[in-house]
N, C-alpha and C positions, 0 to 999 in steps of 0.2 A: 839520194841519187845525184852522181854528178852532172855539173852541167856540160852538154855534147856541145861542141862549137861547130857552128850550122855554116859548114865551108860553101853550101849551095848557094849562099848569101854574099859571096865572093864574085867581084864583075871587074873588069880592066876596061878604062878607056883613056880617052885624050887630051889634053887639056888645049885650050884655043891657043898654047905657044908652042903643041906639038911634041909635050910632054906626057909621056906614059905612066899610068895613075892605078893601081891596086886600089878599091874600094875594098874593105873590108869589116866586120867585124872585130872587133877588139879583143885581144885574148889576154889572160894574166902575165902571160911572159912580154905584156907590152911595156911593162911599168918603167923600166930604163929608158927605151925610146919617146914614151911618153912624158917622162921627167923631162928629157932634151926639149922634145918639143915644147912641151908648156914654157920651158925658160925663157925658149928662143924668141915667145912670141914680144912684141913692141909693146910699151906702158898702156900704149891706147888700145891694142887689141886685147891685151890682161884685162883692164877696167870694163871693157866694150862687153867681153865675155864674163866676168866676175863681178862688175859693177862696183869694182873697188878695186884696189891694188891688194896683191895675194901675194901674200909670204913663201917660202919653200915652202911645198909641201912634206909632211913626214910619210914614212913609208905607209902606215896605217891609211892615212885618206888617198895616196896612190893608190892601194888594193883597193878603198872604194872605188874608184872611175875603172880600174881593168879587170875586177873580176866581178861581172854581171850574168842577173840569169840566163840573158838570151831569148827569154817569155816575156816579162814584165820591164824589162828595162833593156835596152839595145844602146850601144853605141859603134858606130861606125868609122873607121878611120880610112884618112886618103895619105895612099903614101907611094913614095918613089922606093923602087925597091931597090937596093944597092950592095951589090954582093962585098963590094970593099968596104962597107960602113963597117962598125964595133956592134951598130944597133940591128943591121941587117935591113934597114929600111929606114927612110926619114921622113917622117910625117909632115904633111900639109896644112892640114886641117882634120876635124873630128864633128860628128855629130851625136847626140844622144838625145834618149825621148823615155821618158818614165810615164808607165801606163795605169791609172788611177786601179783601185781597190774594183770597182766596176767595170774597169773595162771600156769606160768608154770614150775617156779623154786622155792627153798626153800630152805632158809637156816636154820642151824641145830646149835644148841649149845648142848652137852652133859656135865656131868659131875658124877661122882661114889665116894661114901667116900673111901678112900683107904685101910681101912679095910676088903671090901670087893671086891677088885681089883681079877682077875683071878678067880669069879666065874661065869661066862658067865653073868653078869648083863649087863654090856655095851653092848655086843652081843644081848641081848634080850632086850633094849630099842632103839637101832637101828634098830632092823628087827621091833620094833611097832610104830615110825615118820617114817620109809619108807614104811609100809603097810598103813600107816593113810596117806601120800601125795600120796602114788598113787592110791588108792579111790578117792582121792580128783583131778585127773587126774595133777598130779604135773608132768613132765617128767623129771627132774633132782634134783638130794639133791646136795647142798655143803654148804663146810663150810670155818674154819681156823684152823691151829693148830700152835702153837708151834713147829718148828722144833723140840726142846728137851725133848718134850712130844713122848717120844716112846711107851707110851702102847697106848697111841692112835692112834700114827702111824699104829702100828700091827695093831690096830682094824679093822681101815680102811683099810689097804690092806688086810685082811683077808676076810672084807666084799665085796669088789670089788671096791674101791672108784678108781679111778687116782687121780696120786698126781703131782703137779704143786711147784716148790720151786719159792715164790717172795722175791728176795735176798733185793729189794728196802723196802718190808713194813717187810721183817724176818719173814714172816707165810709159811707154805706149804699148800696152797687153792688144796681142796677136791672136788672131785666130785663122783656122782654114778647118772647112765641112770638110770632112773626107767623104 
């Protein structure tokens, strides 16, 4: 059965410089905008989000990130929508959250072009993977971060996460109760 993309899951708002923001779901026809995207982002926000430096991706592991079930695994994209763009929209930032074998945890990757850092984008693609897992009756979010990733530090403690330092792997693993 194929997967139906849950447009209800689609929400528009604002961003603190008074830019107009399409949250949505990720669909497979995202994979060229999303190639752009990823390029665009900065060494530090690659690593920040990949915890390494990433190569171009091949077409094969784009189709993993845009074509997800929509049940088990969600990602979310914020984007400007631009009728003169090629891509039809230019992404911001993305969220994704994979929901364990049970059901009852999920982990999260976020990531923001740093252009747009401090206008509540990451705030509001985290309040939309933790409204979307815990519909989906998820009872915990974590993740990883970069100790030296401090605006995602703040993020998370600002959102409620506990933070856990593993001195062995150098991440500080996040959590939040849903």
């Amino acid at each position: 059965m194929p997967n139906i993309y849950p447009d209800k899951l689609e929400e528009r708002f604002v961003l603190d410089s008074n830019q107009r923001v399409l949250l949505r779901p990720i669909r497979p026809e995202d994979e060229t905008a999303h190639r752009a995207f990823l390029s665009e982002l900065t060494p530090e926000d690659n690593r920040f989000r990949f915890f390494g430096k990433v190569k171009e991706l091949s077409h094969e592991e784009m189709a993993h990130y845009v074509n997800i079930d929509y049940d088990s695994e969600m990602a979310f994209i914020a984007c400007i929508e631009d009728e003169d763009s090629a891509f039809n929209h230019i992404t911001l930032g993305v969220v994704r959250a994979i929901i364990d074998a049970q059901g009852e945890t999920a982990e999260f990757a976020i990531v923001v072009r740093s252009d747009v850092h401090h206008q509540g984008l990451g705030w509001k693609l985290m309040d939309k993977i933790a409204r979307f897992c815990r519909s989906r009756g998820v009872k915990t979010l974590v993740g990883d971060v970069l100790p030296e990733n401090s605006h995602m530090l703040s993020l998370m403690h600002d959102f409620g996460f506990n933070k856990h330092t593993d001195f062995e792997e150098r991440v500080v693993r996040v959590s939040l109760t849903l």
